[in-house]
C-alpha positions as CSV (number, residue, x, y, z in Angstrom):
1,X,8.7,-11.1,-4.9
2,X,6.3,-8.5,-6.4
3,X,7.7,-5.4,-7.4
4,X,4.5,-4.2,-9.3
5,X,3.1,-2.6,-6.2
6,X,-0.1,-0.7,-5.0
7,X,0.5,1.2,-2.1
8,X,-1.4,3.5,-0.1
9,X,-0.2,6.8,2.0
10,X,-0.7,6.6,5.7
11,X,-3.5,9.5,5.4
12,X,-5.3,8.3,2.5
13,X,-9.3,7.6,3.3
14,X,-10.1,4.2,4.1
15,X,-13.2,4.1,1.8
16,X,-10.1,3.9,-1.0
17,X,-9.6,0.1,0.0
18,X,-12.5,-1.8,-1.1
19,X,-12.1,-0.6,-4.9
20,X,-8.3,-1.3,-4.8
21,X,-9.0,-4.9,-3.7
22,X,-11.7,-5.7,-5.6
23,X,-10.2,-3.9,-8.9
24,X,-6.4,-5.1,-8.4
25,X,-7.3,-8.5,-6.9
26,X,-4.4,-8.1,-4.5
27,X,-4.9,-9.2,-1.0
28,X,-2.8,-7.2,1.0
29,X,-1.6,-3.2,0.8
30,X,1.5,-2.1,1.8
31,X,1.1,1.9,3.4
32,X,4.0,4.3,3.0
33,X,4.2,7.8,4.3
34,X,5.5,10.9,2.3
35,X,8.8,10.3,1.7
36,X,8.3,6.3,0.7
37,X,8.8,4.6,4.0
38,X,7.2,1.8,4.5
39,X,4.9,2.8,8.0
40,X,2.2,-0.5,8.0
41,X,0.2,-2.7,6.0
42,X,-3.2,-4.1,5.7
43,X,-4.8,-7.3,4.5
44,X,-8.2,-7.8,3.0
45,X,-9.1,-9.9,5.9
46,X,-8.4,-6.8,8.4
47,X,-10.4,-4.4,6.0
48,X,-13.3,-6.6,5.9
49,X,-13.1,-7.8,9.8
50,X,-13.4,-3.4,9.9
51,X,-16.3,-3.3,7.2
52,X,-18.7,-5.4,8.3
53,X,-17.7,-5.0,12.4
54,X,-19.1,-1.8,11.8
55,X,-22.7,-3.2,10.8
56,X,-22.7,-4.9,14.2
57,X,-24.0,-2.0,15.8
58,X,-27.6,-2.6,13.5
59,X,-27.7,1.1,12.2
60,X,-31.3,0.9,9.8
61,X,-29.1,2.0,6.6
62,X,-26.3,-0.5,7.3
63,X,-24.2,-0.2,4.1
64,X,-24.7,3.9,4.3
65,X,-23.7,3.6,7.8
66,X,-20.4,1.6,7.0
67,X,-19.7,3.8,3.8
68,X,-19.3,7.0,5.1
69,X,-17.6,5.6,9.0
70,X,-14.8,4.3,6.3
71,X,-14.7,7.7,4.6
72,X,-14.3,9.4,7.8
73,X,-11.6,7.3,8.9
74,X,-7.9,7.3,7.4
75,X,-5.3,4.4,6.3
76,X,-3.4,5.0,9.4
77,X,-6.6,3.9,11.9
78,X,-6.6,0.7,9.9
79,X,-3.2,-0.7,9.3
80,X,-1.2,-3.2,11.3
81,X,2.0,-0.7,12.4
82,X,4.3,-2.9,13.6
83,X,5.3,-5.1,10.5
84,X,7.9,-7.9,9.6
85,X,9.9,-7.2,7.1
86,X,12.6,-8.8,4.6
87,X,15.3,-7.5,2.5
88,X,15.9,-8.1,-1.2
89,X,18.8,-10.2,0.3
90,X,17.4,-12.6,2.4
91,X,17.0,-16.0,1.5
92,X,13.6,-17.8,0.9
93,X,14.1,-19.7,3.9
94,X,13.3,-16.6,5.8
95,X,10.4,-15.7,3.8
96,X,9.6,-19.2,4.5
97,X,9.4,-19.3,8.6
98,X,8.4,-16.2,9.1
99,X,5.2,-16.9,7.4
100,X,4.6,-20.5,8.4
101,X,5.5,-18.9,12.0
102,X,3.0,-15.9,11.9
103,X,-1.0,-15.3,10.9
104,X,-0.3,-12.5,8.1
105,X,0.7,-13.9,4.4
106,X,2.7,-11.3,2.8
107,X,5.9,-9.5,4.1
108,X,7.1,-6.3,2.4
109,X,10.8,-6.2,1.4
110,X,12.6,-2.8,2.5
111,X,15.8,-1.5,1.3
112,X,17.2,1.4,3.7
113,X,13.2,1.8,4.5
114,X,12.0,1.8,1.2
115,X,9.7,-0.6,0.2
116,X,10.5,-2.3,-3.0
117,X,8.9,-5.3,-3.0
118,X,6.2,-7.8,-1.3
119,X,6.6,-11.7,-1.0
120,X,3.0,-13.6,-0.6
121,X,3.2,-17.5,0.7
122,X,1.5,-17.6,-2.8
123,X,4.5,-16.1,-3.8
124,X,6.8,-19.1,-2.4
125,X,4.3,-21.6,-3.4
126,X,4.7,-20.0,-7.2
127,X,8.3,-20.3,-6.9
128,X,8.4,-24.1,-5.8
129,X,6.9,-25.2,-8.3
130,X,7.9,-23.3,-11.3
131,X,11.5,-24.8,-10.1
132,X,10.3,-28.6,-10.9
C-alpha cells in the first residue's frame, strides 16, 4: 500500500490533472472533499478518454479548445463516484479479487472514511516478488 498520496479536492479544476500525472508519474488520483473523505477517484486512462474525446468535436484550435473545456470543468465532473474500497485490515487476497474481478487498478484504503492509503495491482505484483 502507498501511503505517500496525491490527492485532489472534489472542486479542484480539472486542468490540475494533466501536470499531476505527468509530474508525479502516478496513474490514478484519489479525490477527497473538505473534511478528508474519500468522495471518488480518477485514473489516467479516464482523464485522457476526457482530453482527447473533447477534440472529437474538430474545433480549428483543438488543444486551446480542450485546455480551457478542462479549466471550466471541476474534479467532481470527472471522477468515478462510486468506488471500491479496502481497509488497512484486509488481507491481500481481497486486494487481489477485487482487482483481477474489475477494470480499474488501484483501490484506496479508508479508515472510518479517511483515505489513508492506495494499493495498485503494481502494488501486489511488487509485493510477490519482493517475498521470493
Amino acid at each position: 500500500m502507498s501511503t505517500d498520496l496525491v490527492t485532489l479536492n472534489e472542486e479542484d479544476s480539472a486542468d490540475q490533472l494533466a501536470v499531476i500525472f505527468k509530474n508525479r508519474k502516478i496513474h490514478h488520483l484519489p479525490v477527497i472533499d473538505n473534511e478528508g473523505q474519500l468522495v471518488g477517484i480518477i485514473s489516467q486512462t479516464d482523464y485522457e478518454r476526457i482530453r482527447y474525446g473533447a477534440s472529437l468535436f474538430r474545433h480549428p484550435d483543438v488543444e486551446s479548445y480542450n485546455e480551457a473545456l478542462l479549466r471550466s470543468l471541476r474534479v467532481v465532473d470527472l471522477m468515478t463516484k462510486d468506488v471500491q474500497v479496502l481497509r488497512p485490515t484486509d488481507r491481500l487476497a481481497q486486494a487481489y479479487q477485487l482487482l483481477k474481478n474489475n477494470t480499474f487498478r488501484a483501490i484506496p484504503i479508508v479508515e472510518k472514511g479517511k483515505l489513508v492509503g492506495i494499493v495498485s495491482a503494481l502494488d501486489l505484483l511488487n509485493h510477490c516478488f519482493q517475498n521470493q
